[in-house]
TIRO-2110 file (N, C-alpha, C; in Angstrom, 1 decimal):
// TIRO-2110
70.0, -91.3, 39.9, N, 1, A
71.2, -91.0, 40.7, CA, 1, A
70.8, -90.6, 42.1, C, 1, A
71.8, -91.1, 42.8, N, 2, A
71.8, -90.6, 44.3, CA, 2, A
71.2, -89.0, 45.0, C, 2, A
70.7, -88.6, 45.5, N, 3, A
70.5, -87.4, 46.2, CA, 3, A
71.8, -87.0, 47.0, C, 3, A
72.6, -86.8, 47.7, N, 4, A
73.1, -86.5, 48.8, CA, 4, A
73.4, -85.4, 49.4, C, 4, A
73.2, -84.2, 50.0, N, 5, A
73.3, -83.4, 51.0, CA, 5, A
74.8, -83.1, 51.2, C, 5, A
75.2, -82.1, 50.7, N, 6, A
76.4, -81.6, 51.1, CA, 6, A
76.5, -81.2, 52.8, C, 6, A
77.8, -82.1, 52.9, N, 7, A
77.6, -81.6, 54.8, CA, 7, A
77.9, -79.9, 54.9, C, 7, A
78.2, -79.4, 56.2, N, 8, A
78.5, -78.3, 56.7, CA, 8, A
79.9, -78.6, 57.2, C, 8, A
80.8, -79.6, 57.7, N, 9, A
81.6, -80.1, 58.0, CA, 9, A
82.7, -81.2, 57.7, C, 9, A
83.7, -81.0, 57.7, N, 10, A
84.5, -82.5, 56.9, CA, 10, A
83.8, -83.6, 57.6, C, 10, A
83.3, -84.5, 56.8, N, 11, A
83.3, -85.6, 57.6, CA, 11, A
84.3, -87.0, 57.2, C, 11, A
85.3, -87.7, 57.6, N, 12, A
86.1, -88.4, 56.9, CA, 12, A
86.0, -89.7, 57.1, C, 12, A
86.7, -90.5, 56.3, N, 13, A
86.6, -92.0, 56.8, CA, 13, A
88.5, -92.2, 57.3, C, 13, A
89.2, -91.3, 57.1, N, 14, A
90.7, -91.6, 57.2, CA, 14, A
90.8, -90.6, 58.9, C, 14, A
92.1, -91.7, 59.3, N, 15, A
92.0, -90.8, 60.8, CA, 15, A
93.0, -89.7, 60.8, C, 15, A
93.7, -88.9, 59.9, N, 16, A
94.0, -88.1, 59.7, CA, 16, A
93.5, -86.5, 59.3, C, 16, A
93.3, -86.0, 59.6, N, 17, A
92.8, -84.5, 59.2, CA, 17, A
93.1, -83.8, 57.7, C, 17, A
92.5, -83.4, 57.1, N, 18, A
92.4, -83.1, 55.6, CA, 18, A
93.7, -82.5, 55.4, C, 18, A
94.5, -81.9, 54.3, N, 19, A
95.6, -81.4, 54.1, CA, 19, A
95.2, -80.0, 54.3, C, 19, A
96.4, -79.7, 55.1, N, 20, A
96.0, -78.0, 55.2, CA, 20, A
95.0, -77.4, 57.2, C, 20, A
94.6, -78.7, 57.3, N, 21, A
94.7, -78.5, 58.8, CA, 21, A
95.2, -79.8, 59.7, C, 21, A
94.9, -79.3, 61.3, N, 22, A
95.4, -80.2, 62.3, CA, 22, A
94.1, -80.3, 63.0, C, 22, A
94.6, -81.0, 63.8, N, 23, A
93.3, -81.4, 65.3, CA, 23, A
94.3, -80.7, 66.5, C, 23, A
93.3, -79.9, 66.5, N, 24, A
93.4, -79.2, 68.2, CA, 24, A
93.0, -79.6, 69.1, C, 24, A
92.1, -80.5, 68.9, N, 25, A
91.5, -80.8, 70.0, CA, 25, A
90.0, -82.1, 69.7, C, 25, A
90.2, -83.2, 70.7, N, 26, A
89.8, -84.4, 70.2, CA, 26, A
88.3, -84.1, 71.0, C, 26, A
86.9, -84.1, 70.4, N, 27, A
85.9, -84.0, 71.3, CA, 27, A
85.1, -85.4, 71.7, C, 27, A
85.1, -86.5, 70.9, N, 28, A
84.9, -87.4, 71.9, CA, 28, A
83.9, -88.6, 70.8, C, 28, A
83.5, -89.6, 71.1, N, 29, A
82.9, -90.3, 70.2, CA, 29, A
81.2, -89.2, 69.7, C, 29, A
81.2, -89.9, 68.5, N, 30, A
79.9, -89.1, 68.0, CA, 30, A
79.1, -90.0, 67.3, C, 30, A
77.5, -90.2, 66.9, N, 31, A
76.9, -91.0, 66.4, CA, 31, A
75.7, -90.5, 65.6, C, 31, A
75.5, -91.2, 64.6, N, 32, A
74.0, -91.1, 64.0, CA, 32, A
73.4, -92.3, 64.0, C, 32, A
72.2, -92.0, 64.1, N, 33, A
71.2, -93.3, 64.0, CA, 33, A
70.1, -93.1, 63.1, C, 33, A
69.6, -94.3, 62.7, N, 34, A
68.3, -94.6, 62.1, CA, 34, A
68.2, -95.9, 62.1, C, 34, A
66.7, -96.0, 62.0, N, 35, A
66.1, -97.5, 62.4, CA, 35, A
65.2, -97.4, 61.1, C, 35, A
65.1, -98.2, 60.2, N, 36, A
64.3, -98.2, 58.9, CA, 36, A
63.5, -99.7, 59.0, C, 36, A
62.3, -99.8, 58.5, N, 37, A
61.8, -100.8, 58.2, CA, 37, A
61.1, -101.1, 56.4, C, 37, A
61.4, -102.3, 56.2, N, 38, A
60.9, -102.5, 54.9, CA, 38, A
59.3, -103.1, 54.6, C, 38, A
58.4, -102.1, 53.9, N, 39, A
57.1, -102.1, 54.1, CA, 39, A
56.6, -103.5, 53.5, C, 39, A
55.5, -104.1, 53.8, N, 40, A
54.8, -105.2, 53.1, CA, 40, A
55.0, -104.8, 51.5, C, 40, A
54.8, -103.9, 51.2, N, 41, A
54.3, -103.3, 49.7, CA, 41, A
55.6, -103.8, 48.9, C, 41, A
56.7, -102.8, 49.8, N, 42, A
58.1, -102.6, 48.8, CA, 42, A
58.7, -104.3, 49.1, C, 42, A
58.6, -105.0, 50.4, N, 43, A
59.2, -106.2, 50.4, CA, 43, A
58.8, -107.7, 49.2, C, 43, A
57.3, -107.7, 49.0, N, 44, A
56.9, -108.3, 48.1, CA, 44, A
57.5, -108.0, 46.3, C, 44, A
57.0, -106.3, 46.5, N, 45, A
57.9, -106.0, 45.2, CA, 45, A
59.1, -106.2, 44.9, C, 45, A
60.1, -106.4, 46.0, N, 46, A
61.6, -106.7, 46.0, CA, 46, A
61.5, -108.2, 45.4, C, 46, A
60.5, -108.7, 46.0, N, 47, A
60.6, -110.3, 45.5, CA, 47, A
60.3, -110.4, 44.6, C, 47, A
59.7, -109.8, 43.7, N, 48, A
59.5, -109.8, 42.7, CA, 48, A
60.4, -109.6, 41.7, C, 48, A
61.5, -108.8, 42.2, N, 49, A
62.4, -108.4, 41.0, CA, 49, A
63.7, -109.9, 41.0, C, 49, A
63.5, -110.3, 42.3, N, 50, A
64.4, -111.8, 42.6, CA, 50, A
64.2, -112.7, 41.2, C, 50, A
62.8, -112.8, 41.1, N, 51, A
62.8, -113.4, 39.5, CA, 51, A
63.4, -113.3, 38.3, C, 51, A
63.5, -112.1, 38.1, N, 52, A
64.4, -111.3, 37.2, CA, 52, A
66.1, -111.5, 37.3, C, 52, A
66.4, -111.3, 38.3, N, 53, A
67.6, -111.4, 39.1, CA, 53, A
68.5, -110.1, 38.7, C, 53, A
69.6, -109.8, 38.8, N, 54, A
70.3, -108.5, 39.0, CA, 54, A
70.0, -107.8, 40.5, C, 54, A
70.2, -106.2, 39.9, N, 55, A
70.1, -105.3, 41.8, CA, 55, A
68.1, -105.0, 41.9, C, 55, A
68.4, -105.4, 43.4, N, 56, A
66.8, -105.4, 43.5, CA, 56, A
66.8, -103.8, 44.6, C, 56, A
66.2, -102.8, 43.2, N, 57, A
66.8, -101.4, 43.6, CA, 57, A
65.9, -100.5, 44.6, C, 57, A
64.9, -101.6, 45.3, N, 58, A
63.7, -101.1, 45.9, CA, 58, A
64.8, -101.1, 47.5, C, 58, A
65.5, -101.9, 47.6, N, 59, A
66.3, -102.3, 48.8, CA, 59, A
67.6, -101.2, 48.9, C, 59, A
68.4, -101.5, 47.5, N, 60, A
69.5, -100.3, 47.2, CA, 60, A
69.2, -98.8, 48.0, C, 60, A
68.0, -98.4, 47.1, N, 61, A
67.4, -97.3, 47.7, CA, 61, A
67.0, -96.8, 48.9, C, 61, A
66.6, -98.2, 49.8, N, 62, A
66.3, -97.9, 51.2, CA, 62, A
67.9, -97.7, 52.2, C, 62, A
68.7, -98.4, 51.6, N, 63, A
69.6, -98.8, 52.1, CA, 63, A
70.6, -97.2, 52.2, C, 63, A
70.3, -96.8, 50.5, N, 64, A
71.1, -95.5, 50.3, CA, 64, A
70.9, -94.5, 51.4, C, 64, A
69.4, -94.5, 51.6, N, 65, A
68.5, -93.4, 52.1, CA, 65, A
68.9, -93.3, 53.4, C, 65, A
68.8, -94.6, 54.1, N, 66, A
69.6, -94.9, 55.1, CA, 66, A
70.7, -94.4, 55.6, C, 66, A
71.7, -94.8, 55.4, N, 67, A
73.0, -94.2, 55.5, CA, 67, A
73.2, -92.8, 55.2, C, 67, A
72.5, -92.3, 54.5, N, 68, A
72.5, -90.8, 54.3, CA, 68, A
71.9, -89.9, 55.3, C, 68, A
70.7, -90.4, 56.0, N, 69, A
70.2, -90.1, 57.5, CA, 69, A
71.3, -90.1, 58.2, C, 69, A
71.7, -91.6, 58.2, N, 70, A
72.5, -91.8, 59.5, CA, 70, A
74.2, -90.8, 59.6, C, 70, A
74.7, -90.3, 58.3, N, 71, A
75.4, -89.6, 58.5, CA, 71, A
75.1, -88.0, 58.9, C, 71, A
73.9, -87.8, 58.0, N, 72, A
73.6, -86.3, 58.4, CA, 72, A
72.9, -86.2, 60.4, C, 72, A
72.6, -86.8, 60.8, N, 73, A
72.5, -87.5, 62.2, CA, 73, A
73.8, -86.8, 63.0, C, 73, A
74.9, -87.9, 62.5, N, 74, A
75.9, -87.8, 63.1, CA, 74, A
76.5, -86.3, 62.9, C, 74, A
76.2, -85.5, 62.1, N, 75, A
76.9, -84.6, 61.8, CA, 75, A
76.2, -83.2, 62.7, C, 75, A
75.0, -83.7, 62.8, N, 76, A
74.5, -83.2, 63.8, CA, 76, A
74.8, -83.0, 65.1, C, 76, A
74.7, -84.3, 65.7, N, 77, A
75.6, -84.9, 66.5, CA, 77, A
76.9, -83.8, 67.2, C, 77, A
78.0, -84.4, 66.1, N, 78, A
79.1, -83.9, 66.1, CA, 78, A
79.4, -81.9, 66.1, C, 78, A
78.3, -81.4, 65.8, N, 79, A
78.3, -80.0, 66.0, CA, 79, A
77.8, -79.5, 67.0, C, 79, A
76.7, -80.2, 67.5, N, 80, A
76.3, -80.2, 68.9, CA, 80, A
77.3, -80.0, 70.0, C, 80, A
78.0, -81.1, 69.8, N, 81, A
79.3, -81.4, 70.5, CA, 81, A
80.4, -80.1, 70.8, C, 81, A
80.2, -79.4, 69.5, N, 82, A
81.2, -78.6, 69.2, CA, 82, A
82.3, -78.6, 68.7, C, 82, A
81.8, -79.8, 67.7, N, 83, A
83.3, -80.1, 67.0, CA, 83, A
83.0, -79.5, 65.3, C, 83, A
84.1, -79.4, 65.0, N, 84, A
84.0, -78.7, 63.5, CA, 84, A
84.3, -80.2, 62.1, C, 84, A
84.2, -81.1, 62.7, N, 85, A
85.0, -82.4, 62.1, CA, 85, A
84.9, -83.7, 62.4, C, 85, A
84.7, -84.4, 61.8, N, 86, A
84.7, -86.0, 62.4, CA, 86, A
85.2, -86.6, 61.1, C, 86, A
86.4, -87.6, 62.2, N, 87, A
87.5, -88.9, 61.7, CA, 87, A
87.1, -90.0, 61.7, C, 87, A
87.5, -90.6, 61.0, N, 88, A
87.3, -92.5, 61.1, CA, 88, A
85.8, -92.6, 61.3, C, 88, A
85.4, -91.7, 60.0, N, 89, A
83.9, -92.2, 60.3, CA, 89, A
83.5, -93.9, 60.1, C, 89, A
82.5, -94.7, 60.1, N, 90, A
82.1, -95.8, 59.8, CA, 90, A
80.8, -96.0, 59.6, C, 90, A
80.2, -97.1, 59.1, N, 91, A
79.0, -97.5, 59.4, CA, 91, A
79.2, -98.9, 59.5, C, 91, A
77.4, -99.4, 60.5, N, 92, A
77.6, -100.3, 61.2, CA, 92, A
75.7, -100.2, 61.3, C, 92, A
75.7, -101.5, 60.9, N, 93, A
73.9, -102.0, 60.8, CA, 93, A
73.4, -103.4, 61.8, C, 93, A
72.1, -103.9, 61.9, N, 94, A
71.7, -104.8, 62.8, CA, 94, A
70.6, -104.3, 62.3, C, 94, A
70.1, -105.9, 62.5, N, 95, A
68.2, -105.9, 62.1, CA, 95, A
67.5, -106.0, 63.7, C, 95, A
67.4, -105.6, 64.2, N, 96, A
66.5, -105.2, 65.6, CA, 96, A
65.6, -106.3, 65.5, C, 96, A
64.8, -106.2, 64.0, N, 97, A
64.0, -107.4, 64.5, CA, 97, A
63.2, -107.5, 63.2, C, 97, A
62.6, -108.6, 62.7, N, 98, A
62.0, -108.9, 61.3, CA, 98, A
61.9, -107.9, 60.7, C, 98, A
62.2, -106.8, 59.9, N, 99, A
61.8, -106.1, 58.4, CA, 99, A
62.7, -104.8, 59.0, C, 99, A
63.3, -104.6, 60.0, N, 100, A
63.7, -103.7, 60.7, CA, 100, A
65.1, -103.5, 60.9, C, 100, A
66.0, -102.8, 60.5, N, 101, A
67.1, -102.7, 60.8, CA, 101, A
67.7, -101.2, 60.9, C, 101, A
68.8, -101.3, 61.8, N, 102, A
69.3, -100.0, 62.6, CA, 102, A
70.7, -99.6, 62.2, C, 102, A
70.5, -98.5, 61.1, N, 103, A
71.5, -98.2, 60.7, CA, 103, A
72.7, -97.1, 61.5, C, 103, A
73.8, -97.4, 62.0, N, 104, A
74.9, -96.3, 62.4, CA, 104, A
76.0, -95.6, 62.0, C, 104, A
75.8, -94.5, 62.0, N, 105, A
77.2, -93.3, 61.0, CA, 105, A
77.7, -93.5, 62.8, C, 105, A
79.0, -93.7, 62.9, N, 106, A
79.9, -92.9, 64.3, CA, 106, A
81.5, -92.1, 63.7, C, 106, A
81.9, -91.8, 64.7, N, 107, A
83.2, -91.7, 64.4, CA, 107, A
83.6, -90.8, 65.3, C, 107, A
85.0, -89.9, 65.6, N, 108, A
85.1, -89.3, 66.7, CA, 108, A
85.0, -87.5, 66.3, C, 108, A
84.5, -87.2, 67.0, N, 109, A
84.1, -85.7, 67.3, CA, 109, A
85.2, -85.1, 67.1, C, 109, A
86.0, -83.8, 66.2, N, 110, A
87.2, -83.4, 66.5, CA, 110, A
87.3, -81.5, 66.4, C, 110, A
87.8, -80.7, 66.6, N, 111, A
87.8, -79.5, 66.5, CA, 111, A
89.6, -79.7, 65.8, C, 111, A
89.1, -78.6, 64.1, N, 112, A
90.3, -78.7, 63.5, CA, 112, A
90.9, -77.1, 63.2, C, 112, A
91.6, -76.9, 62.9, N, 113, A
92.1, -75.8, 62.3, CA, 113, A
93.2, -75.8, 61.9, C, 113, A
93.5, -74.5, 61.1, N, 114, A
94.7, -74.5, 59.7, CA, 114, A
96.0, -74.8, 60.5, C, 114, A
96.8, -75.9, 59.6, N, 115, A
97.7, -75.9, 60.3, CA, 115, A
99.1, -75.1, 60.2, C, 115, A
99.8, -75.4, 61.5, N, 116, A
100.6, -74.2, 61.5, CA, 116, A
102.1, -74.8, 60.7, C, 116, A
102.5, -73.8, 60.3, N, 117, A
103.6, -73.8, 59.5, CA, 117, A
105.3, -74.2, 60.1, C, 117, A
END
């Protein structure tokens, strides 16, 4: 099973604010990054499981690992900033270059609180 890291902060994929608060105030685009590459060792092994066919979980895994950087990144990011929240998060990838690819968490920076009645 997955690892994942409980954030410190909402982070969402909907551009609305959780139930129970508002946005006070919009801080601005925010980003995480990572650049991963796939080793000689684990790429050959991946090929190997191609034979087999099904999930070739040497990749899954990198991929997981991945995205899970690139969010805690952004969340970093985003408190830096001074925001307590990030909306419409996404991700968004590109291979830079042979075995190499650049994973991105973004979404916008927001400062939330309870909303008023």
């Amino acid at each position: 099973m997955y690892q994942i890291a409980p954030h410190q902060i909402p982070i969402l994929t909907t551009f609305e604010p959780p139930p129970g608060l508002e946005v006070e105030r919009i801080v601005g685009p925010c980003w995480g990054i990572t650049v991963r590459s796939r080793s000689v060792v684990g790429t050959t092994c991946a090929g190997c499981q191609t034979f087999f066919g099904g999930e070739i979980t040497l990749f899954t895994d990198l991929a997981n690992d991945s995205r899970n950087e690139a969010m805690n990144r952004l969340e970093q990011h985003a408190r830096v900033m001074g925001a307590n929240g990030v909306l419409g998060m996404r991700f968004d990838s590109s291979e830079l270059m042979q075995n190499a690819n650049e994973i991105v968490a973004y979404g916008t920076a927001v400062v939330l609180r309870p909303a008023r009645a």
